[in-house]
C-alpha positions as CSV (number, residue, x, y, z in Angstrom):
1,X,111.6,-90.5,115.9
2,X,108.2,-90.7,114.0
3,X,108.7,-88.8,110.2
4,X,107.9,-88.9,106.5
5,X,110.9,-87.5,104.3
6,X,110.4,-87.2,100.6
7,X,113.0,-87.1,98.0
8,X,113.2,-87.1,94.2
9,X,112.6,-84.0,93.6
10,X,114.4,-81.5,91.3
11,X,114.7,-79.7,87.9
12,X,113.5,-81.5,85.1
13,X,112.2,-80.4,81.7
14,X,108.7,-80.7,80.2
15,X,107.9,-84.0,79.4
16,X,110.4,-85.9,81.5
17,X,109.7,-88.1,84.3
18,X,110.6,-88.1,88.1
19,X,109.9,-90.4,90.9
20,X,109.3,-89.0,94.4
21,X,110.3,-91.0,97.2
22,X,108.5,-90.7,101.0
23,X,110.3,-92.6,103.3
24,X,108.8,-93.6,106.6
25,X,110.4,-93.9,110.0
26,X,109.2,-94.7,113.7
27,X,106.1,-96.1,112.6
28,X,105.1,-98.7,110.1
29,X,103.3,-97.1,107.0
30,X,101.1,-100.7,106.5
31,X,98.8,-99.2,108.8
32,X,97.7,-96.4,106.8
33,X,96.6,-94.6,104.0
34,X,99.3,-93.1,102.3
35,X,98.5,-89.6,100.4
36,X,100.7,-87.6,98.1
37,X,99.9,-83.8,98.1
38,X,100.8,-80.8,96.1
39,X,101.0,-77.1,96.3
40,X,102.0,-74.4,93.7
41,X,102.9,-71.1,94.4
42,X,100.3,-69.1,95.0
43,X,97.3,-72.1,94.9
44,X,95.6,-74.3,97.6
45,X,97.2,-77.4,98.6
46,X,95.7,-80.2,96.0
47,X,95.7,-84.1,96.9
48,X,97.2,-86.1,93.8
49,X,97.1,-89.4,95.1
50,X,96.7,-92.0,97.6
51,X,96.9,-95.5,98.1
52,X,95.0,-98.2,100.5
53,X,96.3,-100.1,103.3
54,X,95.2,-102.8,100.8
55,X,97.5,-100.8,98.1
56,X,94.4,-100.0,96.1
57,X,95.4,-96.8,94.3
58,X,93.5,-93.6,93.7
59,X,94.6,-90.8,91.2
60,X,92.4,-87.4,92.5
61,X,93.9,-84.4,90.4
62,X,92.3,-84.9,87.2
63,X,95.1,-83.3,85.9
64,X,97.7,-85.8,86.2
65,X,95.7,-89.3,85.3
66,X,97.6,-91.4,83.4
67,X,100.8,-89.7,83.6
68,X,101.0,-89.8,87.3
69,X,101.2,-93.8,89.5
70,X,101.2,-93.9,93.4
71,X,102.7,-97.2,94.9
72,X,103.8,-98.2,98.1
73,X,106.4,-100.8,99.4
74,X,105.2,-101.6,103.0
75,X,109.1,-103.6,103.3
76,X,110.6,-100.5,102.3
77,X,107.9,-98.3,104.3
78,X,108.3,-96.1,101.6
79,X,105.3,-94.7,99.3
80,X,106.0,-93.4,95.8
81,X,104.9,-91.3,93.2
82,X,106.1,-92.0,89.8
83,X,105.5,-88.8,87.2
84,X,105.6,-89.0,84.0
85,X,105.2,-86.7,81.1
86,X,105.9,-83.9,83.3
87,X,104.5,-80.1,82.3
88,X,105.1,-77.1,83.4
89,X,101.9,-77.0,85.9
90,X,103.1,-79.8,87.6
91,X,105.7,-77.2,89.5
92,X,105.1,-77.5,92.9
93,X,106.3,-78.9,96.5
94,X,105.3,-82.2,96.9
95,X,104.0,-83.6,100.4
96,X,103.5,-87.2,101.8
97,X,100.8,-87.9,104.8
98,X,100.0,-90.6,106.6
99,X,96.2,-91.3,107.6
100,X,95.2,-93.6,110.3
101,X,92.4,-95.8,110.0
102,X,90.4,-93.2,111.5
103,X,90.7,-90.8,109.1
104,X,92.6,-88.2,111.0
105,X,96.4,-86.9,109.5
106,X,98.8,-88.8,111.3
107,X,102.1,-87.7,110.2
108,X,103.2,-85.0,107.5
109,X,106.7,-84.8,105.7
110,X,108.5,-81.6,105.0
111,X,108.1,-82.0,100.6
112,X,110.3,-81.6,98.2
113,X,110.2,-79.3,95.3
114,X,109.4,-80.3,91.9
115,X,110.1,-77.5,89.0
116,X,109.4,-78.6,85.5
117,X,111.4,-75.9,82.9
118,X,113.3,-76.1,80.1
């Protein structure tokens, strides 16, 4: 069974950190471009990150560079997204796609919610 499942989500206060997991199965993620995605309540879906079959990272939400890092571990087929010096904007679900070398979405995961509070 193809899927992308994310984890590492959860409560965590401003300024902390979290890393988000996305965990590949059926299909090797080495092949593709890897993308982290997020959406707030109430706002368009915004892509934060990806990373190159070649593992060259991009950061896209201006918002988050240099407190957010997207890295991949093509053993562990598993892409991640380490946050840091969270704030309370940064609430949101996060997704993981995969991108074939075509360009088109491959495979989506289900996201998992990321609620910075104190």
């Amino acid at each position: 069974q193809v899927q992308l499942v994310e984890s590492g989500g959860g409560l965590v206060q401003p300024g902390g950190s979290l890393r988000l997991s996305c965990a590949a199965s059926g299909f090797n993620i080495s092949s593709y471009l890897m993308k982290w995605h997020r959406q707030a309540p109430g706002k368009e879906r915004e892509l934060v990150a990806d990373i190159k079959i070649s593992g060259g990272p991009t950061i896209h939400a201006g918002s988050v560079k240099g407190r957010f890092a997207i890295s991949r571990d093509n053993a562990k087929n598993t892409v991640f997204l380490q946050m840091n010096s969270l704030k309370v904007e940064d609430t949101a679900v996060y997704y993981c796609n995969a991108v074939d070398m075509v360009g088109r979405d491959a495979y989506w995961g289900q996201g998992t919610q990321v609620t910075v509070s104190s």
